[in-house]
C-alpha positions as CSV (number, residue, x, y, z in Angstrom):
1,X,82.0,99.0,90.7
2,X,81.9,101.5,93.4
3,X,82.6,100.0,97.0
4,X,80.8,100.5,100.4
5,X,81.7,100.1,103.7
6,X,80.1,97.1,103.6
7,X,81.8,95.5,100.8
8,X,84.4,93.4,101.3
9,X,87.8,94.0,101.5
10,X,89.6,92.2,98.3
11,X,93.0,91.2,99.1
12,X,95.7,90.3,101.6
13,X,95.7,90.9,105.6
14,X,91.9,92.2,105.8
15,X,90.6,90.1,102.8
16,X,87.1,89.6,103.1
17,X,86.4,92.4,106.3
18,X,84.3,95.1,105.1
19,X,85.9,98.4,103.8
20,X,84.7,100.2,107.2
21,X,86.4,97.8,109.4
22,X,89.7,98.1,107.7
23,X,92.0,100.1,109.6
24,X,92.7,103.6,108.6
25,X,96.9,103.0,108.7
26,X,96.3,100.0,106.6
27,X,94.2,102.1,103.6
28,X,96.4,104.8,104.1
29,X,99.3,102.9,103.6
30,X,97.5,100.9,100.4
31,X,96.6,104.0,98.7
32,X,101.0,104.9,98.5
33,X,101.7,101.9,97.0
34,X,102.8,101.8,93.3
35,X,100.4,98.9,92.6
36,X,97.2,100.2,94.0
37,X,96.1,101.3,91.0
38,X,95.4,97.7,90.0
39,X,93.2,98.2,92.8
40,X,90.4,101.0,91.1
41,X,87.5,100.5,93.5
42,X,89.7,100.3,96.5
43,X,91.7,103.6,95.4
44,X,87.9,105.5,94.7
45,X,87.1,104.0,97.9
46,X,89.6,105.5,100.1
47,X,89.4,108.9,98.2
48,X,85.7,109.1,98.7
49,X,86.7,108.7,102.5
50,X,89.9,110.5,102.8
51,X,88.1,113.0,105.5
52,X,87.4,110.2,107.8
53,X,90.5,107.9,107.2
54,X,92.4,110.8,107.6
55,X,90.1,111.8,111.3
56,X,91.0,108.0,112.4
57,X,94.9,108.2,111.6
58,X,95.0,112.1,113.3
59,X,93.2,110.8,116.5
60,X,95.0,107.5,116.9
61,X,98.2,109.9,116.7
62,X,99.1,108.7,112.9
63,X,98.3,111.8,111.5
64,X,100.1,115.5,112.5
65,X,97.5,118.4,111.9
């Protein structure tokens, strides 16, 4: 099952808010966990959107160029 951003999020803090309104630290710091690979769609998810997860966490200071 591939996810959208309007799916919802599966799991934990941001169960239930769609995938686009999960904050970019909080997939960022999902996709380095040792378990998220129980997590397939979520892991696809934030690899199809690495480019703009990775915008969000470099403009909210998160992210060194």
């Amino acid at each position: 099952m591939k996810l959208t951003d309007q799916d919802p999020f599966p799991f934990g803090k941001y169960k239930d808010e769609p995938m686009e309104d999960v904050p970019a630290s909080y997939l960022d710091w999902f996709i380095g966990q040792s378990w998220a690979d129980n997590w397939p769609a979520v892991v696809d998810y934030i690899k199809d959107n690495r480019v703009m997860i990775d915008k969000e966490l470099r403009n909210s200071g998160a992210l060194d160029d």
